[in-house]
N, C-alpha and C positions, 0 to 999 in steps of 0.2 A: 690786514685782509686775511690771511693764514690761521689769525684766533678763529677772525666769525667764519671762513669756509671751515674750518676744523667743526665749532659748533654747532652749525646749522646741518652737517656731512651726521652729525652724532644725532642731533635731532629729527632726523629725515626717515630715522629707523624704528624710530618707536612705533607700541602700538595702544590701540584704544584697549581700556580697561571692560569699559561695557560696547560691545555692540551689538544691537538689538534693532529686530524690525521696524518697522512703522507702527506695527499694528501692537508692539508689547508698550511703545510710549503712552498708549490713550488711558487716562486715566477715570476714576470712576466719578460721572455726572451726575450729580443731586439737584430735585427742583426742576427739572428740565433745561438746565441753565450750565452753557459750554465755555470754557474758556476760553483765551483767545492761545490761537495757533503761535507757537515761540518759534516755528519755521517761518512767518512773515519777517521780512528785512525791515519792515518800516516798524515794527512793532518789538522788535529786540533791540535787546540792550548794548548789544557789540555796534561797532561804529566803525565805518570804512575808511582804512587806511590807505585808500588807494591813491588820493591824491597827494597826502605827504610821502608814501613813498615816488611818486611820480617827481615830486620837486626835489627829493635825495638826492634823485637820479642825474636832473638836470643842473643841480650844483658841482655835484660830482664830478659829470663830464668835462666840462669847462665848455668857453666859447668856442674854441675852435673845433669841438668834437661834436657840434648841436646840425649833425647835417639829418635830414631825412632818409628815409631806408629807400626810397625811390632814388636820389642819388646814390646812396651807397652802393645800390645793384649794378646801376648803369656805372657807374666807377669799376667797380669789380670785373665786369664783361669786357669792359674795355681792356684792363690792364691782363684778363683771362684769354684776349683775342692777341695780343703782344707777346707776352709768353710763348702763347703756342707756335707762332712764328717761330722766334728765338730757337724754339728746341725742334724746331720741324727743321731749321735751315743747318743746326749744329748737329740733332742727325744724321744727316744726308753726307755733312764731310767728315763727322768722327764717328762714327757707328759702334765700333766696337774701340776705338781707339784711346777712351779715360783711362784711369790710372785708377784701380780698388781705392785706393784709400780716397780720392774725390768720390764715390759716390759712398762711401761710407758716412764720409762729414754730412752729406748732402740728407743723407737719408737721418742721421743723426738730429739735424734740425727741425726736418720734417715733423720727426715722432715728438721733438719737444714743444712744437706750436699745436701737434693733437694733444698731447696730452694737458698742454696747459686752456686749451680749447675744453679740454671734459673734463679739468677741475674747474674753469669760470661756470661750467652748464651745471655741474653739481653741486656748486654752491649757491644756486638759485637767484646770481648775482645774472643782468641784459648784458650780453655781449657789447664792446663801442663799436663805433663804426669802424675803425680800423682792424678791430680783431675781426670782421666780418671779412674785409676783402682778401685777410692772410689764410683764412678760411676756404674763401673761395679759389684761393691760390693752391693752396694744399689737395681740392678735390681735381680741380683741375688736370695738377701734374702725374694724380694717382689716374684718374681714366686715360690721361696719353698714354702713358707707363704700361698700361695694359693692352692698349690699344697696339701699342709697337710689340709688344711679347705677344700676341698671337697674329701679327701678321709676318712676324720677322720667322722666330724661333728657330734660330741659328744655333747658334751656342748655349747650354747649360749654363753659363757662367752668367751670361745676357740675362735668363729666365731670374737666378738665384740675386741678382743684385735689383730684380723688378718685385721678388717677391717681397722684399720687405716693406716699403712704403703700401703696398696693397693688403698685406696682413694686419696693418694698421685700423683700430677703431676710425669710421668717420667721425667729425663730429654731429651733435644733435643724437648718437645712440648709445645706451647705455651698456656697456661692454660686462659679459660676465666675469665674476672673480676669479684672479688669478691666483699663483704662487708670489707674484711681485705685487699684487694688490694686499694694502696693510688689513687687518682681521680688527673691525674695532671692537670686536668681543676679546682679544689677547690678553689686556687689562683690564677684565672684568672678572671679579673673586667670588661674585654674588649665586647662589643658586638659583636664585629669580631673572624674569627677563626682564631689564632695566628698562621701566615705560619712562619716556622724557617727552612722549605727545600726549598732554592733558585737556585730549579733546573733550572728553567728558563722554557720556553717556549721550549722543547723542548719532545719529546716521551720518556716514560718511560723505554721501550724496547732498546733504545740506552744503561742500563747500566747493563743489563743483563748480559756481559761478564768480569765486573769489580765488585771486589769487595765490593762496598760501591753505595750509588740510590743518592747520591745530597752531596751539602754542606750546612753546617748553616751559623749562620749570621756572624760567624768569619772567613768563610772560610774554614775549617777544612772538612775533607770528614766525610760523614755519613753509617758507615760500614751497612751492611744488619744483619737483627738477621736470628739467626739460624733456620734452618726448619728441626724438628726430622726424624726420617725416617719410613719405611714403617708401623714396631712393633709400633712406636711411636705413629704413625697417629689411629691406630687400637686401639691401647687401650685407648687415647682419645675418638673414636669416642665411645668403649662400655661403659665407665665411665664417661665420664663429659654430663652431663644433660644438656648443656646448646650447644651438640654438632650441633644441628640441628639448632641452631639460629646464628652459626658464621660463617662471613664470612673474607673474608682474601683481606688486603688493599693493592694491589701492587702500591702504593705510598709511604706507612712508611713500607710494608713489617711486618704489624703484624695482629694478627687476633681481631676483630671487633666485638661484642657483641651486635644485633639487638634489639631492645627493641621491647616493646609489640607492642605502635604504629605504628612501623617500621614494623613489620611484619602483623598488620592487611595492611598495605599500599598494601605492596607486593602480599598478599592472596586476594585482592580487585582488583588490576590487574588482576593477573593471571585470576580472573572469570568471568575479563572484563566487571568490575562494576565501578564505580565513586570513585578515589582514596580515596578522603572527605567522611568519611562516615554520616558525616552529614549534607553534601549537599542534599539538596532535588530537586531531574532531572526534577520532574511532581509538583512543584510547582505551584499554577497557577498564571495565570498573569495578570493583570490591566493593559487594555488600554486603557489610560489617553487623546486620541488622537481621539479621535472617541464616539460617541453615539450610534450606533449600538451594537448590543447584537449579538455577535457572538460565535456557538458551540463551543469550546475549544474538540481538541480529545481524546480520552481515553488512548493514548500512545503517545508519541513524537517521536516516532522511525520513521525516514525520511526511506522513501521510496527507495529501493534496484533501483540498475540502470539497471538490469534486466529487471525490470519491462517497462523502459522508451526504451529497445532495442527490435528490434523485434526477434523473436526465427529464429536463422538460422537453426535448425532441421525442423521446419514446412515447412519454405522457403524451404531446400532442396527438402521434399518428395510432396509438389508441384510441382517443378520441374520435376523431377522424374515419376509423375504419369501423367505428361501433353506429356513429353516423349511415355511413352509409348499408351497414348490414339492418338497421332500425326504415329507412327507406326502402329496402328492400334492392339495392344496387349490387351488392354481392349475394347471393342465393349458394349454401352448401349443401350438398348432395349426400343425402345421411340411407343409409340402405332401411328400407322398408321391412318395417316389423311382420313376422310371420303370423297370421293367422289363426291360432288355432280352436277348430271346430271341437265339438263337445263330445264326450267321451264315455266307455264305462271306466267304471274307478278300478273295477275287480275282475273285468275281465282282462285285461292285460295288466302282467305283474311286473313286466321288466322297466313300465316308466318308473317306477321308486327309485332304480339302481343310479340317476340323476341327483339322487338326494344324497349327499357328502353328511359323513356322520351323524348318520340314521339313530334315532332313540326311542326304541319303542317303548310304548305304554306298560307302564308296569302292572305285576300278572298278584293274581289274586293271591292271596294266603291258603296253606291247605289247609284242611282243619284239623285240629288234633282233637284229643281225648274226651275237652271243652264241648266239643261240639257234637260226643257221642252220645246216643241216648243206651247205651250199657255198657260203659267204661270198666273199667278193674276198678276192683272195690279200692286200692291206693288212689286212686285220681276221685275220686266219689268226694264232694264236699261233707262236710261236717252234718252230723243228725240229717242227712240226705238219704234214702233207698232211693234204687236205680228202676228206671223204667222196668213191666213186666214186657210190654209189646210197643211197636211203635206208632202205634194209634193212639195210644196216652200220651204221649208225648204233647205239652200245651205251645200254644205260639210262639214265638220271637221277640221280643220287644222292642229289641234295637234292629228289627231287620230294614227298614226304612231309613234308618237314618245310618246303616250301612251301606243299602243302595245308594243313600243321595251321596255319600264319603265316596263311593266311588264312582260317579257321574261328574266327581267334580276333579275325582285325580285324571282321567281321562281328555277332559275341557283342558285342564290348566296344566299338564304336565307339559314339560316341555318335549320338540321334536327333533333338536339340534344337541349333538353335544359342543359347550360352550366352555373354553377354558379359565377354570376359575381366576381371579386378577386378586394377586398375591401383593396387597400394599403394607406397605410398615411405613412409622410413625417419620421417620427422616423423608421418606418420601411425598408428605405434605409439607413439607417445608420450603417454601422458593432455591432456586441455586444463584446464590450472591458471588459475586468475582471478589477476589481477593482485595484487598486491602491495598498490597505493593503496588498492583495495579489501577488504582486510584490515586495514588502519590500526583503532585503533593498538598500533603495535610500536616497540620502541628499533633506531635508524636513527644515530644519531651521539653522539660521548663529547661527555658536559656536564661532567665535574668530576673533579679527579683530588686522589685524598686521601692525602698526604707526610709522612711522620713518621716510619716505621721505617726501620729500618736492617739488615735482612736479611727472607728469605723470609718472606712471610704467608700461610700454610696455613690459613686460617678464618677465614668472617667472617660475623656474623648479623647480620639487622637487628630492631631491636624489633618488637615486635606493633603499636605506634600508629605506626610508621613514622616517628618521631624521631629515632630512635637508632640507629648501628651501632658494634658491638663487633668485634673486631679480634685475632686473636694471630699473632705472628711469633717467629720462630727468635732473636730477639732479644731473647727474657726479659722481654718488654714486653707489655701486653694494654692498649687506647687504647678510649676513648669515644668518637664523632665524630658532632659533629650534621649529618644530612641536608641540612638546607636554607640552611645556610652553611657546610659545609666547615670547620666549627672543628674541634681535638679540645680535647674538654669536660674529660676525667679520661687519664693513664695511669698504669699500676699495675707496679710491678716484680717478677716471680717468680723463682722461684728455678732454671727450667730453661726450654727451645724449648717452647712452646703449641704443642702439637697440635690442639687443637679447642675454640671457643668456640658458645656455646648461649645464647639467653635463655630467662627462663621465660614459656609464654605466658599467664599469668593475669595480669590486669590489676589484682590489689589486690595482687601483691608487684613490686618493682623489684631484680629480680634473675641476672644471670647464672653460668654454671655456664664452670669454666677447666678444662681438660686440661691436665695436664702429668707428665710420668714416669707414674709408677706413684698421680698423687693428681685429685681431681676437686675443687676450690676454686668455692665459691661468695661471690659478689662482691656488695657494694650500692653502687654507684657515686657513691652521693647527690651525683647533682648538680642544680643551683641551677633548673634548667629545667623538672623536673620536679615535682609535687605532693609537697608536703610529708607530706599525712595517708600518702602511699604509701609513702617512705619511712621517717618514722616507725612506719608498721604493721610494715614488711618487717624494722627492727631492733628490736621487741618482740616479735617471735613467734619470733626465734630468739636472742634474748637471754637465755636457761635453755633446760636440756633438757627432754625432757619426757617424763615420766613412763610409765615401761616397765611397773609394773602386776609381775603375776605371768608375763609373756611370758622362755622362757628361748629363746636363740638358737643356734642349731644350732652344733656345732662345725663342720660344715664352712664352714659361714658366718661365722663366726669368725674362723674361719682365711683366710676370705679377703677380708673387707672390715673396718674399723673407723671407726668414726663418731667424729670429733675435737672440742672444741669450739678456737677461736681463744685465742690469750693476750691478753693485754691490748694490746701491739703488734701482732700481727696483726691486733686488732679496728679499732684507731685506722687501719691501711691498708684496709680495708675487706671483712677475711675476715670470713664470719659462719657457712659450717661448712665443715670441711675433711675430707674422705671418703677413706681410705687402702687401695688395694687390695694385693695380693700381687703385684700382676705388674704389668705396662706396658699404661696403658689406649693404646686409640684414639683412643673415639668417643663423644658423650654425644648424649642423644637423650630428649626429654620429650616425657610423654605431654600429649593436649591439655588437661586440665584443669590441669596444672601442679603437680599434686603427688605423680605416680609420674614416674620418669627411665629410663633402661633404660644402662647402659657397658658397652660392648666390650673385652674384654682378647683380643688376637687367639691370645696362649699361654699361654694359661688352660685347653684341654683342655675339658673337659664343664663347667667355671666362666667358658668362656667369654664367657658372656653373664650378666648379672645384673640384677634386679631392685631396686628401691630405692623406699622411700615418702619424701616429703622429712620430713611434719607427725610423724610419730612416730619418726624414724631407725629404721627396719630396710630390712631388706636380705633376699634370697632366692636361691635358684639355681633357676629355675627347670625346666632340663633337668638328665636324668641323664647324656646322652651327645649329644655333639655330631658328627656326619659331617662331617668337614674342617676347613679352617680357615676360621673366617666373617670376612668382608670388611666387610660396612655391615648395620645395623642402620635401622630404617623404623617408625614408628607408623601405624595406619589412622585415617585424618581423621576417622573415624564410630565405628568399632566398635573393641572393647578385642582389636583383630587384629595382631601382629608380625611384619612380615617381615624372615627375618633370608636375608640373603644370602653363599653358602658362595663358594667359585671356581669352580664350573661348575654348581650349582643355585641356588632360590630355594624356599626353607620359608616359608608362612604356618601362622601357629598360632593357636589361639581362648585368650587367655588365661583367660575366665573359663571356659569348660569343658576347658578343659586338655587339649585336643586338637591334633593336626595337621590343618589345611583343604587343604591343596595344596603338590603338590611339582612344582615347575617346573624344564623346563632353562632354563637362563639360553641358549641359543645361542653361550654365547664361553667360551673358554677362559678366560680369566681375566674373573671380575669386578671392579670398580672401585667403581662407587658405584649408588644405587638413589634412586629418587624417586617417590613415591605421589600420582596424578592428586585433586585436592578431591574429585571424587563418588565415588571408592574402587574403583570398576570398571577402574582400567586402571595400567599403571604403567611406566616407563623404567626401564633397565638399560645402563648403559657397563662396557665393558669396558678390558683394556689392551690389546687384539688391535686397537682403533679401530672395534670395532662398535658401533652404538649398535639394542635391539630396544626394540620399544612392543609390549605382552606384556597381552591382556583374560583378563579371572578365567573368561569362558565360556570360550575358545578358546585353551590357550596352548599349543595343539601346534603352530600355524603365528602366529607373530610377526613383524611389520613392521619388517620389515629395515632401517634407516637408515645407508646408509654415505656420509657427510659427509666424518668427519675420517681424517687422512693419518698422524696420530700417537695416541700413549696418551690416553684420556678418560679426564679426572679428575675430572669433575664434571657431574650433569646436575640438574635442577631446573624445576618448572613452578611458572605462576602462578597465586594461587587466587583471581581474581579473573577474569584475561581466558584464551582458551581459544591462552595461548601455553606453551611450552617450550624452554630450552637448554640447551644442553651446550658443555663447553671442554675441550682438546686440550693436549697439551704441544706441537702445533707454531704453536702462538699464536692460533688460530682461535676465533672463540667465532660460534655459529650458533644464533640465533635460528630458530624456526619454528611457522607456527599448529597447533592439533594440537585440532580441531570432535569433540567425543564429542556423538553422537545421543542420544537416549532409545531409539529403536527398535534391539534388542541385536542384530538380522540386519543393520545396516546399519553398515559400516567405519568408522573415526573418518578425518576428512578431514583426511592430515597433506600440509602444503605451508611448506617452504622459505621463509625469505621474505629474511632479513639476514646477512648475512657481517662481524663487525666484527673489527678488528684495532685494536693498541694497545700489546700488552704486547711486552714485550721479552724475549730468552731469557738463560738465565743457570744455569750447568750443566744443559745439555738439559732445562729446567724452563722452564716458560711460563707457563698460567695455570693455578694448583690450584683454583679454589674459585669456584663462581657461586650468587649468590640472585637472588629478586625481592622486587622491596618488597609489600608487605600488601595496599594499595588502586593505587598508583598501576600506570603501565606502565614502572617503572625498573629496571635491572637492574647488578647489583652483582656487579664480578668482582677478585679477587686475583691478583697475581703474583706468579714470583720475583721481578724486578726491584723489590721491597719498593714496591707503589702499591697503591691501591685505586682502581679506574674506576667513575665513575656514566656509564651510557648512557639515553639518551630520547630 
């Protein structure tokens, strides 16, 4: 009995490896078709031991120990009503009159039937019926005990020999850890915390209606310890000192003894202060990145969003009082304009003195020598004699159109002196806020990731931002983890990757490969990642699934087919292989991750196609396509497609099967497109080296951004911070903030901020392809010179 309480006392502590809500169990249904709940008892596969442990029980006991608990009780009262007598009558004639050492032994017995009382309870073994009535013997003599110490309280000596049977755990409560309670972590060498309940991944509330919370490592059920009852709980809480700092583990089902640390933790929350108390928030900080001497603030506390909205209370009682001044309810009292009657101009001279910086008309020329008709023979033109008289003197010729010269400077002269506005060329130029003050943005290359061996046209990074996937001209498609620069998987194809995609739903681990005319999808399983995800992601596409009465268009037919993998291509880690008619591009998923949309650039009116993953079909869904389309774009909100041509931009509603907006792109040729998170705005590069930022209300005049010097190959914004970039074949990659308001009259404030350079050129090709990571402010770009750059 000592091995299994020993065992079961060691397995009572563990804990579950996964625990996870309800809502993280539901796995991804395909076909409309659910499986069955593994929370049904009738329908799982574990099988209730309750009856053989019930017949254990009653072997064990023996005959004579097979009484009912209804006997038991009335046994107990009876023999709890005799007692009291006893000690009521030995009382009365020895009160004070034992001897220390009897009530030593006495109390010494006492403590050995509790304690061996709350080793039977915590070994998860039924009390007999006999331990019940020694039980009820023990609570008994503890409340007389009590009872005569606050009615007597005679002697100190009286109090100090009651005190110890009363400081005694009852049983049924689980007593907090002592100095004399053994540590079963003493003999453990491990840095880890020894799990020996291999409940599994599943909710802890599944085993609330069974006997025992998990198994150990042999398999054996792990019974729950007992929980005293209401009396139990109560005089716990007014006797053990240590009641306010325990809490109770429904994983081992016992209760938990918070240390000091642990509880300043807790009291450092609750007051919603910094859990570390010896973190320092207002540290100050050196910045190593700059020579300006910048105020540091007296508080770090960011700024309420309050502060950043406007008061809809004000707004309303504006409202409100423009109402009623438009009714005519409030009436303001404006003093009445004076009159005035009509006037001479010129007989009073002192109204001009009214006029502030008076400019009178300017005064005629005198005339000089020009204008004599007998000048000195020096001013006398050339082969000219001078008048005899001034009656020979002939007409004027320009005298008229010296009148009209000055009839027009008198009109048009001005009457105000007007102080000239003294501009220079910086002052047409906006005032941008600093840079520092936009932080943060990626400012420098942290990592450079080496492994291929020719051009890498595409690279995505996972949705949890682990993971980035990789295809190059080199037949190769590589896994590489984020935050150590390893690569985890590469995979060998059978032609140049055009274009790599993850899927963004987080219950499959899956990417989608471009290459020729096929779209290959990958499960890379590797070791880093959750196994239940991988195993889901190769059960749901391990058989086909069931087409039903659905017949598929011949033109659809004709131009896609849905493969399943051989057994070799299974083992390298194909799990479907999609066959079009023509030479894809561009792959591109929707955000729930089970519709995809591929570009075939001559394909014609099949250009574009549609695809559901869970049921393999396929769709065309335009009749005719105007041009040839370039990049394909999902709407981060709505089931909205923009598909972009070489000198326009189509949005379309897929679920009402209309066209929203036809946009000119601004450039002659398009390149690539990128769709802003709140769905209002979106980038467009070109190969002309324009780059426009183009809003869904206004896109007759688009923000012109002219950065780069060569062909843009890639643009792309972050859906987290309010940045975006784009990259050049002449190696450039340019970061900049790009602020979208809520209020739709007011410009998104775009500002320049980083210039990086890195890549290398390698047939007039530089960098093809830029993302951002998910959460962080990291930025991810490809080159020819076959590298992948992390910047931060």
């Amino acid at each position: 009995m000592s091995a299994k309480r020993k065992h079961d006392s060691i397995a009572s502590t563990t804990q579950s490896v996964f625990e996870e809500d309800d809502s993280k169990t539901n796995f991804l249904v395909m076909n409309g078709e659910e499986e069955g709940d593994s929370s049904d008892p009738d329908a799982s596969d574990i099988e209730d031991d309750s009856g053989s442990e019930e017949e254990d029980e009653g072997n064990n006991s023996g005959e004579g120990d097979s009484l009912d608990e209804d006997e038991v009780e009335d046994a107990s009262e009876d023999e709890d009503d005799d007692e009291g007598d006893d000690e009521e009558a030995s009382s009365d004639e020895d009160s004070f009159g034992d001897d220390e050492e009897e009530e030593e032994t006495n109390d010494k017995k006492e403590k050995m039937i509790v304690s061996e009382a709350k080793v039977d309870r915590d070994s998860g073994i039924d009390d007999p019926p006999q331990a019940k009535v020694r039980l009820k013997k023990v609570k008994s003599k503890v409340n007389e005990k009590r009872k005569q110490a606050s009615i007597s309280g005679r002697e100190s000596s009286a109090a100090t020999s009651l005190s110890s049977p009363i400081t005694a755990t009852p049983p049924g409560i689980t007593p907090a850890p002592t100095t004399s309670t053994q540590d079963e972590y003493e003999e453990d060498s491990s840095d880890e915390e020894d799990l020996r309940n291999t409940m599994g991944n599943v909710p802890i509330k599944w085993y609330d209606e069974y006997p025992h919370l998990g198994y150990d490592l042999d398999g054996k059920q792990i019974l729950k310890p007992k929980r005293g009852d209401t009396l139990d709980n109560f005089l716990n809480r007014m006797e053990n000192p240590d009641y306010n700092r325990t809490v109770f583990d429904k994983q081992t089902g016992q209760d938990v003894r918070l240390s000091d640390g642990d509880l300043d933790i807790v009291k450092r929350i609750m007051s919603h202060r910094v859990p570390d108390g010896s973190y320092d928030m207002y540290a100050p900080w050196i910045d190593h990145f700059t020579h300006e001497v910048m105020d540091m603030p007296l508080s770090g506390r960011p700024e309420s969003k309050q502060s950043f909205i406007p008061s809809k209370s004000e707004a309303a009682w504006v409202a409100r009082r423009a109402e009623q001044i438009r009714r005519g309810l409030i009436k303001y009292t404006h003093k009445k304009e004076e009159k005035h009657n009509f006037y001479d101009l010129w007989a009073n001279t002192e109204r001009l003195r009214g006029i502030h910086n008076h400019m009178p008309a300017p005064k005629l020329k005198l005339p000089g020598h020009s204008q004599s008709y007998n000048p000195p023979p020096e001013y006398l033109p050339i082969n000219k004699e001078p008048y005899k008289s001034l009656r020979k003197v002939p007409g004027y010729h320009f005298y008229i159109k010296e009148r009209f010269e000055r009839c027009l400077d008198l009109y048009i002269a001005p009457r105000k002196r007007v102080m000239r506005v003294k501009a220079e060329s910086k002052d047409l130029i906006p005032v941008l806020p600093k840079p520092q003050d936009l932080r943060p943005f990626p400012s420098m290359m942290g990592h450079i990731f080496k492994g291929h061996r020719s051009i890498i046209r595409s690279i995505s990074v996972h949705p949890q931002g682990k993971y980035l996937a990789s295809g190059s001209d080199d037949h190769t498609v590589k896994i590489w983890e984020i935050s150590t620069g390893r690569c985890l998987r590469s995979f060998d194809v059978e032609a140049a990757v055009k274009c790599v995609a993850w899927n963004p739903s987080s219950k499959l681990f899956l990417v989608a490969v471009v290459i020729e005319n096929k779209v290959i999808f990958l499960n890379p399983e590797t070791y880093l990642m959750d196994k239940l995800v991988v195993q889901q992601t190769n059960a749901v596409f391990r058989e086909e699934p069931d087409q039903g009465d659905y017949i598929q268009p011949e033109r659809v037919k004709t131009a896609v087919t849905w493969k399943k993998p051989t057994p070799d291509e299974w083992a390298k880690g194909y799990r479907i292989v999609l066959e079009h008619f023509r030479m894809v591009k561009q792959v591109v998923w929707h955000k729930q991750g089970d519709y995809f949309a591929t570009l075939i650039p001559e394909g014609d009116h099949r250009s574009v196609m549609m695809h559901q993953l869970s049921r393999w079909r396929s769709q065309v869904p335009f009749n005719k396509c105007k041009g040839r389309v370039q990049a394909l774009n999902f709407h981060p909100k709505y089931p909205f497609l923009y598909m972009a041509s070489q000198t326009h931009i189509r949005v379309y509603n897929l679920q009402k099967q209309r066209m929203l907006k036809k946009v000119r792109a601004n450039s002659r040729w398009v390149s690539s497109i990128a769709i802003h998170p709140g769905g209002e705005h979106f980038l467009v590069g070109g190969y002309d080296r324009k780059l426009n930022w183009f809003e869904m209300e206004c896109t007759r005049t688009p923000h012109a951004l002219r950065f780069h010097k060569g062909a843009i190959r890639g643009v792309a914004f972050h859906r987290k911070y309010p940045l975006f970039a784009s990259v050049s074949d002449e190696g450039r990659i340019i970061v900049s903030h790009g602020m979208v308001y809520d209020d739709w009259l007011k410009d998104p404030f775009l500002v320049p901020l980083k210039e990086l350079r890195g890549h290398s050129r390698f047939e007039d090709l530089c960098v093809l392809d830029v993302t951002w990571h998910p959460y962080e402010p990291f930025l991810f770009t490809s080159g020819a010179d076959a590298t992948i750059r992390l910047w931060h």
